[in-house]
PDB file of N, CA, C and O in Angstrom, chain B, residues numbered from 101:
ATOM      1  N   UNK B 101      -2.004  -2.763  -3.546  1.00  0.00           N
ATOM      2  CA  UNK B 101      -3.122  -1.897  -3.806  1.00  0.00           C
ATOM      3  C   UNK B 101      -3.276  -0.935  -2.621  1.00  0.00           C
ATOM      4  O   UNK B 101      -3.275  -1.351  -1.462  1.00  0.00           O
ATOM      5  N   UNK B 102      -3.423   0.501  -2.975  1.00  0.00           N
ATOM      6  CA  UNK B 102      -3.954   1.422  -1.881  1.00  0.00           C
ATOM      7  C   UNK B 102      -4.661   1.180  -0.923  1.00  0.00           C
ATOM      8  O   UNK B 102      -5.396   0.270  -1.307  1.00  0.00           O
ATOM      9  N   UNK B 103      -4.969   1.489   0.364  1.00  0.00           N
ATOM     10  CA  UNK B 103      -6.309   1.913   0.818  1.00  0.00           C
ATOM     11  C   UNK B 103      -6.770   3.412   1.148  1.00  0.00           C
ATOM     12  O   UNK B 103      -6.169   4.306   1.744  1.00  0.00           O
ATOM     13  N   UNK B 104      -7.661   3.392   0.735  1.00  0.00           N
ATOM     14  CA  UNK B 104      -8.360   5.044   0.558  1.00  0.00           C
ATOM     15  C   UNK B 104      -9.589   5.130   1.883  1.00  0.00           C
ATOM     16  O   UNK B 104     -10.256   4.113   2.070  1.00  0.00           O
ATOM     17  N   UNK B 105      -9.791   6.100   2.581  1.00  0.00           N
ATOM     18  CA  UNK B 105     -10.664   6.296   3.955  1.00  0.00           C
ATOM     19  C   UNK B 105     -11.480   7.404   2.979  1.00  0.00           C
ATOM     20  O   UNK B 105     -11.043   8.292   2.248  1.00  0.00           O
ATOM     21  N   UNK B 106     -12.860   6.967   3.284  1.00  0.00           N
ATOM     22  CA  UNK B 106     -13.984   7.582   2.814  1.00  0.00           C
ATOM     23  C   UNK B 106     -14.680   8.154   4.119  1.00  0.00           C
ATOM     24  O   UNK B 106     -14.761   7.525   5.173  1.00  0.00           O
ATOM     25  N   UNK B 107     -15.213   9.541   3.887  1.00  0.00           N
ATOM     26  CA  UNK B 107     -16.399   9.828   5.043  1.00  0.00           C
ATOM     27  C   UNK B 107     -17.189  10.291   4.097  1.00  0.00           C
ATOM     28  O   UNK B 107     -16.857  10.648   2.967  1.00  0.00           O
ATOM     29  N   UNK B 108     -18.677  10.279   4.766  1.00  0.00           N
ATOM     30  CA  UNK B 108     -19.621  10.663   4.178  1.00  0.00           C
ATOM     31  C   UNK B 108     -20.269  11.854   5.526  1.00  0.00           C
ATOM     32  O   UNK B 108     -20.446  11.560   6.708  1.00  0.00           O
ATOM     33  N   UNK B 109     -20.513  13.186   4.873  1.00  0.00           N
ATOM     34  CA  UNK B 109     -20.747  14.228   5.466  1.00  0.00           C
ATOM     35  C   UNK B 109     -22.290  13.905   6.308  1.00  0.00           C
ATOM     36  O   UNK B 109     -22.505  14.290   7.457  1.00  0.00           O
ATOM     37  N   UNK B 110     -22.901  13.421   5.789  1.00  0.00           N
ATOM     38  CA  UNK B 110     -24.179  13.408   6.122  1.00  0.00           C
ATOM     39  C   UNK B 110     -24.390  12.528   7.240  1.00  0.00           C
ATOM     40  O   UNK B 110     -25.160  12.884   8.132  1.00  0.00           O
ATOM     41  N   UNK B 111     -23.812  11.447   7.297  1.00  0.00           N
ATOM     42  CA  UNK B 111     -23.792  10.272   8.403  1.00  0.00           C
ATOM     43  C   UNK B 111     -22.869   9.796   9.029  1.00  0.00           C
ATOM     44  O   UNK B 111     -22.741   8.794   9.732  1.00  0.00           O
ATOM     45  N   UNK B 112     -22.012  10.867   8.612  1.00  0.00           N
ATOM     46  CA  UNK B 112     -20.501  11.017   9.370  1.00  0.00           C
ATOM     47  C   UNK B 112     -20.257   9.592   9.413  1.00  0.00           C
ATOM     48  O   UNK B 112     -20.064   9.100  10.525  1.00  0.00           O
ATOM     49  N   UNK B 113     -20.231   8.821   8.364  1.00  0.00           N
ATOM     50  CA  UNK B 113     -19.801   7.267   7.967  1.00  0.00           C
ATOM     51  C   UNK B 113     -18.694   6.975   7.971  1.00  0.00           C
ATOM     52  O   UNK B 113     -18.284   7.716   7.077  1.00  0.00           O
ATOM     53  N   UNK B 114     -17.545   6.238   8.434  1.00  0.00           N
ATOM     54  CA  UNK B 114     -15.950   6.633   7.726  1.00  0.00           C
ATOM     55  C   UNK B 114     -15.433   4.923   7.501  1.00  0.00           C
ATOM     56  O   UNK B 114     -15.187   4.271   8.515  1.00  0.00           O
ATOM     57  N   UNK B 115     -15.320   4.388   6.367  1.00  0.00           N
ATOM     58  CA  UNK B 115     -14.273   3.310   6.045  1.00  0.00           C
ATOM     59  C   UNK B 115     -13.219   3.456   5.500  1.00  0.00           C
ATOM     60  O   UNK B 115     -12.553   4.452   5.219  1.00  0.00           O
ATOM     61  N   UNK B 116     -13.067   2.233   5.334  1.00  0.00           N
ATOM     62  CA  UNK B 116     -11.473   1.964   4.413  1.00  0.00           C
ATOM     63  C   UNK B 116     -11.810   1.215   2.992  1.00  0.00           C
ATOM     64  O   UNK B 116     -12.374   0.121   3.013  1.00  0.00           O
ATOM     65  N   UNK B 117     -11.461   1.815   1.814  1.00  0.00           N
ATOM     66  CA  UNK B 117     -11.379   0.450   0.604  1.00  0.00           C
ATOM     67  C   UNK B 117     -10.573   0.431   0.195  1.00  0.00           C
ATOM     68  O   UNK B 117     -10.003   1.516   0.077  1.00  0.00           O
ATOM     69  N   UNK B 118      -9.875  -0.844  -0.355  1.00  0.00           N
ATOM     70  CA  UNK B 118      -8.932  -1.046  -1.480  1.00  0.00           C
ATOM     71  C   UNK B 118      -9.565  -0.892  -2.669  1.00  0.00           C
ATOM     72  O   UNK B 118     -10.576  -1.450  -3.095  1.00  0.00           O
ATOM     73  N   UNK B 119      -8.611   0.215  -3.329  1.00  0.00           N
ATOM     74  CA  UNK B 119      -8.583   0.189  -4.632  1.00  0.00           C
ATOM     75  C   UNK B 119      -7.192   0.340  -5.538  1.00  0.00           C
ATOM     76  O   UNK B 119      -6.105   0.640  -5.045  1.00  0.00           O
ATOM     77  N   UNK B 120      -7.397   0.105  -6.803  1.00  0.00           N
ATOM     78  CA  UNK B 120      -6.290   0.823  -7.662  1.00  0.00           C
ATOM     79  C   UNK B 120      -6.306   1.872  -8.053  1.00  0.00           C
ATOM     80  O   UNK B 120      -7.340   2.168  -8.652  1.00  0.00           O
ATOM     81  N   UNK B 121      -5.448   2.737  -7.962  1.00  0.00           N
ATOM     82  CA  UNK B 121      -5.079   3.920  -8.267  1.00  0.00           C
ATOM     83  C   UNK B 121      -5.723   4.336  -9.389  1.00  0.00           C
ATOM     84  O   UNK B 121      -6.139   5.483  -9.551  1.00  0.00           O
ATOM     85  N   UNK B 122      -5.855   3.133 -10.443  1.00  0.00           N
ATOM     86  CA  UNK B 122      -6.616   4.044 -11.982  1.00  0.00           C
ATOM     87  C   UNK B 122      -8.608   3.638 -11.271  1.00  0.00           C
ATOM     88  O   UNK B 122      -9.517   3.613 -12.101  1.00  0.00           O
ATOM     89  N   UNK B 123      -8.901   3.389  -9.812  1.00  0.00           N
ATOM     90  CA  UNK B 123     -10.295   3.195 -10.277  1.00  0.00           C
ATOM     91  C   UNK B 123     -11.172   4.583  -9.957  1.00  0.00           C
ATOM     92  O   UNK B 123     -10.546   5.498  -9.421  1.00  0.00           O
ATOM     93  N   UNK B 124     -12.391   4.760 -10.214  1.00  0.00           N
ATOM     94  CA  UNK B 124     -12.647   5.863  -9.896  1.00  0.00           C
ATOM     95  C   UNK B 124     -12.995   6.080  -8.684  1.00  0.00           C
ATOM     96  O   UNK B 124     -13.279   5.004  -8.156  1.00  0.00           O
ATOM     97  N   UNK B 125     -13.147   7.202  -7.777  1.00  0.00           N
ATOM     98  CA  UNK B 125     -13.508   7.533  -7.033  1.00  0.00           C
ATOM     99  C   UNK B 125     -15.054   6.973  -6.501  1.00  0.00           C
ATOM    100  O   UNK B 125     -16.033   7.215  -7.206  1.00  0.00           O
ATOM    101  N   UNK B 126     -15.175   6.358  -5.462  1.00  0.00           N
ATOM    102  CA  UNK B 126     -16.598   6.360  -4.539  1.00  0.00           C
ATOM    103  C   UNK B 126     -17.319   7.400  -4.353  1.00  0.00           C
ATOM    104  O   UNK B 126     -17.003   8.468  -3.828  1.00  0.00           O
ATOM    105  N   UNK B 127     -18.562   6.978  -4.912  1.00  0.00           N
ATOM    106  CA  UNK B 127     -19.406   8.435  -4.523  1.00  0.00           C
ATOM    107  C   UNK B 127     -20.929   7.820  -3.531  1.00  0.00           C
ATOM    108  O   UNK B 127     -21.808   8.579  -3.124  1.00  0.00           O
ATOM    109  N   UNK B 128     -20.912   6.417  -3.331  1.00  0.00           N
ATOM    110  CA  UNK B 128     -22.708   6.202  -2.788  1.00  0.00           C
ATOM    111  C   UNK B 128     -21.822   6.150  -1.171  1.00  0.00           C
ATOM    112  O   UNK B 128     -20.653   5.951  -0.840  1.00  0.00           O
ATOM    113  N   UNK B 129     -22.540   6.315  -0.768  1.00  0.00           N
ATOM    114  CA  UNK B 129     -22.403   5.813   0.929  1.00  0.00           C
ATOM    115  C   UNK B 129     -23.257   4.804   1.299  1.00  0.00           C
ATOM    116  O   UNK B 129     -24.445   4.862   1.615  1.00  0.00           O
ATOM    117  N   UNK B 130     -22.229   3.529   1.192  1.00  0.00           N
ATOM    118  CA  UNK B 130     -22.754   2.002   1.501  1.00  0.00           C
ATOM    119  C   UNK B 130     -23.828   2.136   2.742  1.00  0.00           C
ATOM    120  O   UNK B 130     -24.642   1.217   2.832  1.00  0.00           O
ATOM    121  N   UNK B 131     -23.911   3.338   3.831  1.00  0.00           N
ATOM    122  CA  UNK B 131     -24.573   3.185   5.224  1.00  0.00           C
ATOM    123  C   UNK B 131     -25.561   4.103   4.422  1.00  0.00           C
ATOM    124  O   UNK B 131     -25.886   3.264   3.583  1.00  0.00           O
ATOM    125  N   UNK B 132     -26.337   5.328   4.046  1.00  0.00           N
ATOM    126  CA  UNK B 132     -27.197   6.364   3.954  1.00  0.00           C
ATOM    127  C   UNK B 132     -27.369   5.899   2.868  1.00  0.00           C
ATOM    128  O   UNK B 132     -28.594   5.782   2.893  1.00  0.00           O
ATOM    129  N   UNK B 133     -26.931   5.385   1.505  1.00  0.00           N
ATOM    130  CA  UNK B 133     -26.983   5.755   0.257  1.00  0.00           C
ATOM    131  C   UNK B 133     -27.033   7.564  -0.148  1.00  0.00           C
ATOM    132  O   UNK B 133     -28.055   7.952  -0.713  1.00  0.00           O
ATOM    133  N   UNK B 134     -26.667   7.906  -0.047  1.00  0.00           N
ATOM    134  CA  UNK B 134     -26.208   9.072  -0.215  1.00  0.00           C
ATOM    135  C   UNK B 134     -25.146   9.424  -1.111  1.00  0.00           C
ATOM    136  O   UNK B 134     -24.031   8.921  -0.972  1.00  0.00           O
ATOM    137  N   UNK B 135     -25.484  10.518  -2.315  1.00  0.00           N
ATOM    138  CA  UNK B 135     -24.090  10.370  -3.159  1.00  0.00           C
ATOM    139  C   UNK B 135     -23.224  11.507  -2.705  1.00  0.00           C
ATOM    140  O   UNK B 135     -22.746  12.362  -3.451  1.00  0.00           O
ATOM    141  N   UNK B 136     -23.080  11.433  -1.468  1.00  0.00           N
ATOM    142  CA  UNK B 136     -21.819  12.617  -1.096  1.00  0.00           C
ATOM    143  C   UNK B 136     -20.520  12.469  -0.207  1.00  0.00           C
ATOM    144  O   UNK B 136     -20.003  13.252   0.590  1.00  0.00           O
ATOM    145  N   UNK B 137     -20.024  10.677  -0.783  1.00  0.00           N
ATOM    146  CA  UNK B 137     -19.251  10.518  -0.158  1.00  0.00           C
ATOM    147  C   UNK B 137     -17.375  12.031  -0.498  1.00  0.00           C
ATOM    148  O   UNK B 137     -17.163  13.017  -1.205  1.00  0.00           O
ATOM    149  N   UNK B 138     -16.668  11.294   0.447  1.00  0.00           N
ATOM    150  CA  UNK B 138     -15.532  12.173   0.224  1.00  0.00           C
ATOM    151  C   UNK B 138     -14.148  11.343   0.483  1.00  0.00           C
ATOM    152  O   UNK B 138     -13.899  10.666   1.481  1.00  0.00           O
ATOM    153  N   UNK B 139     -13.230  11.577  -0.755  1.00  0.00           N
ATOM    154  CA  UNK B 139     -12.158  10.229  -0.186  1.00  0.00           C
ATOM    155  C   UNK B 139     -10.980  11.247   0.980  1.00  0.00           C
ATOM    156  O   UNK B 139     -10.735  12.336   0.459  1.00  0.00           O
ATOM    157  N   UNK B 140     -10.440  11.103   2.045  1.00  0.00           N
ATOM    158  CA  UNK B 140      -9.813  11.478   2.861  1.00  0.00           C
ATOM    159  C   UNK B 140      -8.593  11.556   2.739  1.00  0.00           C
ATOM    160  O   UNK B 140      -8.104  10.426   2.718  1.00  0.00           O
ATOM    161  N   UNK B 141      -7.472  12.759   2.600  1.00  0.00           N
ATOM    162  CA  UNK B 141      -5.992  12.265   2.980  1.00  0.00           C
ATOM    163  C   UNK B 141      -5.653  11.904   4.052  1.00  0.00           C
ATOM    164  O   UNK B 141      -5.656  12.484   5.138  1.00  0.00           O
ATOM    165  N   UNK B 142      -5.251  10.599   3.659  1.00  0.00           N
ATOM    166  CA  UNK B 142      -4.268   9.322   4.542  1.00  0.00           C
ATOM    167  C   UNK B 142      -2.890  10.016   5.167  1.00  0.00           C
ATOM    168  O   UNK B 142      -2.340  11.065   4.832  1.00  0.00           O
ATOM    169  N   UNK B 143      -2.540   9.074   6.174  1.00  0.00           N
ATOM    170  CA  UNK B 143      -1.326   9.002   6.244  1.00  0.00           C
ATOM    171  C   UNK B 143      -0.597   7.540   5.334  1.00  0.00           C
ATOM    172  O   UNK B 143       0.607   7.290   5.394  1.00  0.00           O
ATOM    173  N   UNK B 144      -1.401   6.865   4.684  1.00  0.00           N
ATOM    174  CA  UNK B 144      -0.698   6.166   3.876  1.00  0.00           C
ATOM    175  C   UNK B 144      -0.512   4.766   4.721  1.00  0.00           C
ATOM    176  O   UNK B 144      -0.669   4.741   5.942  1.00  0.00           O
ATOM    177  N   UNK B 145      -0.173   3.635   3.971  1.00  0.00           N
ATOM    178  CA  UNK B 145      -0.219   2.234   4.635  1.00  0.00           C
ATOM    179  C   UNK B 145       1.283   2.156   4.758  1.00  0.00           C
ATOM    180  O   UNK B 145       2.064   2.852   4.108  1.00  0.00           O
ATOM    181  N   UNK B 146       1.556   1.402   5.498  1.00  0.00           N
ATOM    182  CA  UNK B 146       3.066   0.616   6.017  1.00  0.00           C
ATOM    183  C   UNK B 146       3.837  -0.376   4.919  1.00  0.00           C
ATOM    184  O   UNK B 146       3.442  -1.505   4.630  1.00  0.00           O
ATOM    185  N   UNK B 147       4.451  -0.038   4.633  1.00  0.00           N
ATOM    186  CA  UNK B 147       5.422  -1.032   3.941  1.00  0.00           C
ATOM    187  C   UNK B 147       5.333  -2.569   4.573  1.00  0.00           C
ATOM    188  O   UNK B 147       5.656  -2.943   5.701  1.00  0.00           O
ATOM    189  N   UNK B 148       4.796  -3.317   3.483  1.00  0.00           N
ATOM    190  CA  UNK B 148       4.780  -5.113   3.824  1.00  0.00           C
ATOM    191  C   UNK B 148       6.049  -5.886   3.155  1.00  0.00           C
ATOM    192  O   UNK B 148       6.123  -6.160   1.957  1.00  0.00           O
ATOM    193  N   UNK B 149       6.969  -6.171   4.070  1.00  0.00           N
ATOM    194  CA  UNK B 149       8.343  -6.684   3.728  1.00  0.00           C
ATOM    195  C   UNK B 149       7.842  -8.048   3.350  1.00  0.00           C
ATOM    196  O   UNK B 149       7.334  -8.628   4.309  1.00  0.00           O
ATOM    197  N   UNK B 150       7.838  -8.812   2.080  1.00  0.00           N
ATOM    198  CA  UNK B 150       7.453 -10.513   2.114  1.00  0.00           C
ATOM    199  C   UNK B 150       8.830 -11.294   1.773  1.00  0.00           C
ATOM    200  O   UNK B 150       9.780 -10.550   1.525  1.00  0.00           O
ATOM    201  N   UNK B 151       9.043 -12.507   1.732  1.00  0.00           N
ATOM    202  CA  UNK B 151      10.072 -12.742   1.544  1.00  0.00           C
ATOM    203  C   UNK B 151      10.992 -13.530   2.750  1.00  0.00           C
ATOM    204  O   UNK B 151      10.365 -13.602   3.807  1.00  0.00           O
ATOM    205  N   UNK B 152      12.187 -14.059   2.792  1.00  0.00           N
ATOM    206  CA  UNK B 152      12.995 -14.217   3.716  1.00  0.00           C
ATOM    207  C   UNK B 152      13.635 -13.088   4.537  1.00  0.00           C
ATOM    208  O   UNK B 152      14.273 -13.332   5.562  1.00  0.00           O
ATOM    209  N   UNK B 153      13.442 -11.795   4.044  1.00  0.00           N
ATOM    210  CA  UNK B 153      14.177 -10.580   5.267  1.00  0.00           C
ATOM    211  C   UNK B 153      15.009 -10.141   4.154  1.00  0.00           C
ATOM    212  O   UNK B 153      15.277 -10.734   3.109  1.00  0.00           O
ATOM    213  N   UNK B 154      15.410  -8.859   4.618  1.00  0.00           N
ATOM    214  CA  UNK B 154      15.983  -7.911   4.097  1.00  0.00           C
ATOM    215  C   UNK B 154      17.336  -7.612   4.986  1.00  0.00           C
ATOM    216  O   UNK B 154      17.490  -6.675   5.769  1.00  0.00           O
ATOM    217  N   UNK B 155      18.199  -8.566   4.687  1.00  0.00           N
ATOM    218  CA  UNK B 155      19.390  -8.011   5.417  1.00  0.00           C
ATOM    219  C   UNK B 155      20.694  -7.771   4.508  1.00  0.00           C
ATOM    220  O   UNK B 155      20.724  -7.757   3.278  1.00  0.00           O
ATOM    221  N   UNK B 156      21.588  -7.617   5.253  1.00  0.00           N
ATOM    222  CA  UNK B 156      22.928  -6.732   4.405  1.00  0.00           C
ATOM    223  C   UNK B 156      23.672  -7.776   3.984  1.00  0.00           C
ATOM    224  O   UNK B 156      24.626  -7.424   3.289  1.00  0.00           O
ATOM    225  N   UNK B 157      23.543  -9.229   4.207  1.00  0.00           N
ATOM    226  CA  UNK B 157      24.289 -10.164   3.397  1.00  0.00           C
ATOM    227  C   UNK B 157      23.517 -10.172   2.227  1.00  0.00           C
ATOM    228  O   UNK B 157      24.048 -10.194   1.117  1.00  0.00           O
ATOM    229  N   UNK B 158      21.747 -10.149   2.469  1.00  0.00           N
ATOM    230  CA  UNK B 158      21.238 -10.041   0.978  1.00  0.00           C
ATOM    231  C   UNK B 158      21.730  -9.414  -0.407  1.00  0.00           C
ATOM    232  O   UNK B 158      21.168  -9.457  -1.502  1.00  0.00           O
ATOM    233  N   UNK B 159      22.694  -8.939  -0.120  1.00  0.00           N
ATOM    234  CA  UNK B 159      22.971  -7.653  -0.958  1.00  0.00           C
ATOM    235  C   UNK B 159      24.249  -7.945  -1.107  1.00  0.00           C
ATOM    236  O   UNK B 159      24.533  -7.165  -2.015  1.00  0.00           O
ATOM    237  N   UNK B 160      25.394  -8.616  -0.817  1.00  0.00           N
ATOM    238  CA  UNK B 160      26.778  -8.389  -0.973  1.00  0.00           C
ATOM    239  C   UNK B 160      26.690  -9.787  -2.073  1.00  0.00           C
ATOM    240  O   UNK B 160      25.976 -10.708  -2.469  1.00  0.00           O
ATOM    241  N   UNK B 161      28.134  -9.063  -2.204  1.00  0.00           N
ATOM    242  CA  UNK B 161      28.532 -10.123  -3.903  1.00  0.00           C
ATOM    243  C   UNK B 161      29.130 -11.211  -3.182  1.00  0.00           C
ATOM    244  O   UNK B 161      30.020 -11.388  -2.350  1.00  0.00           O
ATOM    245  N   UNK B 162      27.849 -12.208  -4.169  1.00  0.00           N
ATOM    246  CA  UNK B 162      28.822 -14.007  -3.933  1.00  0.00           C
ATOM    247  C   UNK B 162      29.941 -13.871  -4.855  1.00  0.00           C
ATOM    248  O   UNK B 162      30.048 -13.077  -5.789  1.00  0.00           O
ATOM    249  N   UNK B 163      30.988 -15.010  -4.346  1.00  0.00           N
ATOM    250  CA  UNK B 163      31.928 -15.139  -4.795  1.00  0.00           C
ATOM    251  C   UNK B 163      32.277 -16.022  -5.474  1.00  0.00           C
ATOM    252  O   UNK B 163      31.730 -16.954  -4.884  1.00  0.00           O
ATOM    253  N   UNK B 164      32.863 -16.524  -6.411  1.00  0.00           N
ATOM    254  CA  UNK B 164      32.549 -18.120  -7.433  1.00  0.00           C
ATOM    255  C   UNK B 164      33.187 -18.822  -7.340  1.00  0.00           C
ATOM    256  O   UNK B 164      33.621 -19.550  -8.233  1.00  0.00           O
ATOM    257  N   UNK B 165      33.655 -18.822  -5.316  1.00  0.00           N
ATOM    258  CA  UNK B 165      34.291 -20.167  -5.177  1.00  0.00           C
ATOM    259  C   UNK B 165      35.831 -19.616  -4.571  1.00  0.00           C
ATOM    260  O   UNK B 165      35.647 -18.697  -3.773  1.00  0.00           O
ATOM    261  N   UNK B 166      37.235 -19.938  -4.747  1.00  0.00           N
ATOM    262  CA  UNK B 166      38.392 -19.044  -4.397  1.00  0.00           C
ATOM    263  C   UNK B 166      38.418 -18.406  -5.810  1.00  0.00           C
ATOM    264  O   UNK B 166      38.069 -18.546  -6.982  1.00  0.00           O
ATOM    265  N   UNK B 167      39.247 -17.381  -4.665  1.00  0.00           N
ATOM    266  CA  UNK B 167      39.812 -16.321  -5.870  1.00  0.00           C
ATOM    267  C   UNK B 167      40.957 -16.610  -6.748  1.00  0.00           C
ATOM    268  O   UNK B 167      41.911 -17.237  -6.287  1.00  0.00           O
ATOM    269  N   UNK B 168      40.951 -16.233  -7.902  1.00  0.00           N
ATOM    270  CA  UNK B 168      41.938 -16.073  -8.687  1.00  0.00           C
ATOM    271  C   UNK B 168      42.987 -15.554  -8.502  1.00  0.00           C
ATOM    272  O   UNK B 168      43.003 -14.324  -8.522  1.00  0.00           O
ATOM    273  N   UNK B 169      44.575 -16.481  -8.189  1.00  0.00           N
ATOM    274  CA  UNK B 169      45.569 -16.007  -7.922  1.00  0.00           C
ATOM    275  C   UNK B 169      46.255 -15.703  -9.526  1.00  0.00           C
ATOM    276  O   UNK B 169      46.049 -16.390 -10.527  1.00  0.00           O
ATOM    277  N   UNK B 170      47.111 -14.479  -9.432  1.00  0.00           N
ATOM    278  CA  UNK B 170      47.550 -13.960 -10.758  1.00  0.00           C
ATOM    279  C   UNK B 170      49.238 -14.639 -10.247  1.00  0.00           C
ATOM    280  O   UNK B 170      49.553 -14.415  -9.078  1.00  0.00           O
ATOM    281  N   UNK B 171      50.251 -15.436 -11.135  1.00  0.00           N
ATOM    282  CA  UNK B 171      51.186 -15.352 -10.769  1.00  0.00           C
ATOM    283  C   UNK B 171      52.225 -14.146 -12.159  1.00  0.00           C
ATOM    284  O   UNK B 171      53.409 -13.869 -11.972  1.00  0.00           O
TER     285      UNK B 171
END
């Protein structure tokens, strides 16, 4: 899920929320109540690698044991 940085002009308020992309936009300002919040362009969140790692054996073809000799 995103995070989106909100300021609010009036109380120069600024957080962070998670949302999904289809929700709508924030408009109260949780600190003033005020409906003039504004969502901010990000530089965007960091890639979260989960898992055992991402390395280059991950990726190469197992083999099914010896190879097939052709005589």
């Amino acid at each position: 899920m995103p995070t989106y940085d909100y300021l609010c002009p009036d109380c120069e308020y600024t957080f962070e929320e998670f949302q999904q992309m289809s929700d709508p936009l924030l408009r109260k300002c949780p600190k003033c109540g005020k409906r003039k919040l504004r969502r901010l362009f990000g530089t965007g969140a960091g890639i979260i690698f989960k898992g055992s790692g991402f390395y280059e054996t991950d990726y190469k073809k197992k083999t099914g044991g010896e190879s097939r000799k052709r005589y």
